[in-house]
C-alpha positions in Angstrom: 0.0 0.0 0.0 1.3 3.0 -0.5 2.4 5.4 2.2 0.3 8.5 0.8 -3.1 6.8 1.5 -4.6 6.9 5.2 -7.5 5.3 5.1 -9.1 5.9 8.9 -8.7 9.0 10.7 -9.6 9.2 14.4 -13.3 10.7 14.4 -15.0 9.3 17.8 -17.9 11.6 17.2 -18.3 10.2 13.5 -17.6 7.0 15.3 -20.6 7.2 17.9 -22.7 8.4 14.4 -22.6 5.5 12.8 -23.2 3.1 15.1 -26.0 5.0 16.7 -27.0 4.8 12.2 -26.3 0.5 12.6 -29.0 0.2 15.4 -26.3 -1.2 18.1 -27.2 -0.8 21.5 -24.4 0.7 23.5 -22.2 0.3 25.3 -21.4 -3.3 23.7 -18.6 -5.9 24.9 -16.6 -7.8 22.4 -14.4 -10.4 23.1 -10.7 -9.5 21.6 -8.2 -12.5 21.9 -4.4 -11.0 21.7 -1.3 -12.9 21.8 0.5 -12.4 24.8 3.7 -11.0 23.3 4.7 -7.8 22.7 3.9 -5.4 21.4 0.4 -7.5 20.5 -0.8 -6.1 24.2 0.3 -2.7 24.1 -1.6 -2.5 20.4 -4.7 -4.1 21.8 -4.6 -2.1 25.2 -4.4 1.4 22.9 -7.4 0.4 21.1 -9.2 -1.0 24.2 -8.8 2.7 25.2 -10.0 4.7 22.0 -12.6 2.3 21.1 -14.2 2.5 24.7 -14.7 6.3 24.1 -17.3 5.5 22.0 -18.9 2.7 23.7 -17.3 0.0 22.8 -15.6 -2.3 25.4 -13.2 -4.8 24.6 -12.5 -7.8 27.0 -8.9 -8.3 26.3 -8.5 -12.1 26.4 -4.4 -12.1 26.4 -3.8 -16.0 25.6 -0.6 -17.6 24.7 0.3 -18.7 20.5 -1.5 -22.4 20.7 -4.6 -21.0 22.3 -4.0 -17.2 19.8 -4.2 -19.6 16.5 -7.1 -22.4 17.8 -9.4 -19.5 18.8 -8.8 -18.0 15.1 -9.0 -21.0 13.3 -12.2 -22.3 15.2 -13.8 -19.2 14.6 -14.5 -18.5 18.6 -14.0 -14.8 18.8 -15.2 -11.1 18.1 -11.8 -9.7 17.4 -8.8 -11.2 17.0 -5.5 -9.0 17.3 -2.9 -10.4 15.1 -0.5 -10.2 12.9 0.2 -11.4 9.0 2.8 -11.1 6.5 2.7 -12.6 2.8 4.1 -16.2 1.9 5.5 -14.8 -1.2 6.5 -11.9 -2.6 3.3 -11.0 -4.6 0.2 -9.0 -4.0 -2.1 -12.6 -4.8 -0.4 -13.2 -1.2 -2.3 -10.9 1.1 -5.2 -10.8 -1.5 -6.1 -14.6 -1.0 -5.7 -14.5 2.3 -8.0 -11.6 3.4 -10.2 -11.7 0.3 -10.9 -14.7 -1.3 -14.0 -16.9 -0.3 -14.1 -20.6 -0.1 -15.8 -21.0 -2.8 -13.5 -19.1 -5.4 -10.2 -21.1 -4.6 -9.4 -24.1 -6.7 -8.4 -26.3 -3.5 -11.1 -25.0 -1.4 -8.8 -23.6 0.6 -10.1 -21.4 3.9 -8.7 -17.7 4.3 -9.0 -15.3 6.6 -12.0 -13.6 5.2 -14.0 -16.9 5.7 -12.6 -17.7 9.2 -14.1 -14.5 9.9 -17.4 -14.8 8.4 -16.5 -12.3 6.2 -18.3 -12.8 2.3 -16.2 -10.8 -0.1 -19.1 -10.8 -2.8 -17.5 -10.1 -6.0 -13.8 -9.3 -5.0 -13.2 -12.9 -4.1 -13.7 -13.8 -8.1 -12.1 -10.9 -9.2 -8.9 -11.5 -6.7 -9.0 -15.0 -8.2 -9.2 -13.7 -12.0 -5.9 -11.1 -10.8 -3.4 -13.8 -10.4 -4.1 -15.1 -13.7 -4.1 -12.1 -15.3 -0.8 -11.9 -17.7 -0.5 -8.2 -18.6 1.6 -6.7 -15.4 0.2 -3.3 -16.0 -3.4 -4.3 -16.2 -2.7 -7.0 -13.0 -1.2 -4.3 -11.5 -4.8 -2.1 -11.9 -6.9 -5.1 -10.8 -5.1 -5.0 -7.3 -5.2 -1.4 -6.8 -9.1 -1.2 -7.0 -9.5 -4.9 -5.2 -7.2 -2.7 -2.6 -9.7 0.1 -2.7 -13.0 -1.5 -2.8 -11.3 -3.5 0.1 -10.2 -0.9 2.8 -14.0 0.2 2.4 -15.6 -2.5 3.0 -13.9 -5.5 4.5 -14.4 -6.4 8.7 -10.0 -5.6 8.5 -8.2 -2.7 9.8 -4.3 -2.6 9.4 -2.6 -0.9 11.8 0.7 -1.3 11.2 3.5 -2.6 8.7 6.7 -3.9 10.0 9.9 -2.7 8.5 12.8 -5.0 8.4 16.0 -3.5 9.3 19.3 -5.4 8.7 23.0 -4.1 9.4 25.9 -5.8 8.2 29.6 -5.1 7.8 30.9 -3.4 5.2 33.4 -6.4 4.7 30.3 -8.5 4.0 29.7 -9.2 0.2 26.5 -11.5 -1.7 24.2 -11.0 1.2 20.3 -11.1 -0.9 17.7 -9.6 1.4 14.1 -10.7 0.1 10.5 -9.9 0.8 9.5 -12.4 3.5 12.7 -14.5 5.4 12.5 -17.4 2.9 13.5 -15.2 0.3 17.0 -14.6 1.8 19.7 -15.8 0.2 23.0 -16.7 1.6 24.7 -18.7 -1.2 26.9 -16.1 -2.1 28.0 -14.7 1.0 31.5 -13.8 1.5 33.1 -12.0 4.1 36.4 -9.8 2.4 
């Protein structure tokens, strides 16, 4: 995504405004499972504290990893604080994962929009017509406006992006810093 676009602003009287619009009774609790590592807590904790100013109470539910992925993937939460990062280096990646439905995937494999009850309509298909696309320029225009139509609609809010910082020597030669850790390459490594 690129840095220039800010999707969500801060607006807690815009906030109380729409869901006074939705019909929810306030205040309302929600169950949040977090990971108990940091800074997973501190996130959750600073949201705990904005969303409350508008009614909404979040129950942190700090668990450890095993009991953080079984909630997820068993569907037994409200919220679930986490963190994701792409396989591979390609947008299809983070598309699949937080777009495409069931139903659209050629295994029938389950992403995050189903585990979170989350029916993409139309984007799941078009994600899935993306990675097949073969003209870069015109697969690079699909994902922008999946991107788009996404950040408006979907049940996801990202809050942060990590950035990977490496040092090395200066005597240090061949290192190949990819993406995601598995595209690292040390094979040509020398030290001069």
């Amino acid at each position: 995504m690129p840095s220039t676009i800010i999707p969500i602003r801060l607006d807690i009287d815009k906030a109380k405004e729409l869901l006074a619009e939705s019909g929810v009774s306030l205040p309302i609790k929600l169950e949040t499972v977090v990971w108990n590592t940091p800074p997973y807590t501190e996130f959750a904790q600073a949201v705990q504290s904005t969303m409350s100013q508008a009614g909404i109470n979040l129950d942190l539910q700090v668990v450890d990893g095993q009991q953080w992925l079984d909630r997820y993937r068993s569907h037994d939460l409200d919220i679930w604080v986490g963190l994701w990062g792409p396989d591979y280096p390609d947008p299809h990646s983070n598309v699949k994962a937080f777009t495409v439905n069931t139903k659209d995937t050629p295994d029938g494999s389950e992403g995050l929009a189903d585990r979170f009850g989350w029916d993409a309509g139309d984007l799941s298909a078009r994600a899935m017509a993306a990675v097949r696309e073969q003209d870069t320029d015109k697969r690079r225009d699909m994902y922008e406006a999946i991107q788009k139509e996404h950040t408006d609609s979907s049940p996801f809010l990202y809050m942060f992006q990590d950035a990977r910082k490496v040092a090395i020597r200066a005597d240090v030669k061949g290192l190949v810093l990819g993406i995601t850790y598995s595209d690292d390459r040390y094979g040509g490594v020398t030290k001069q």
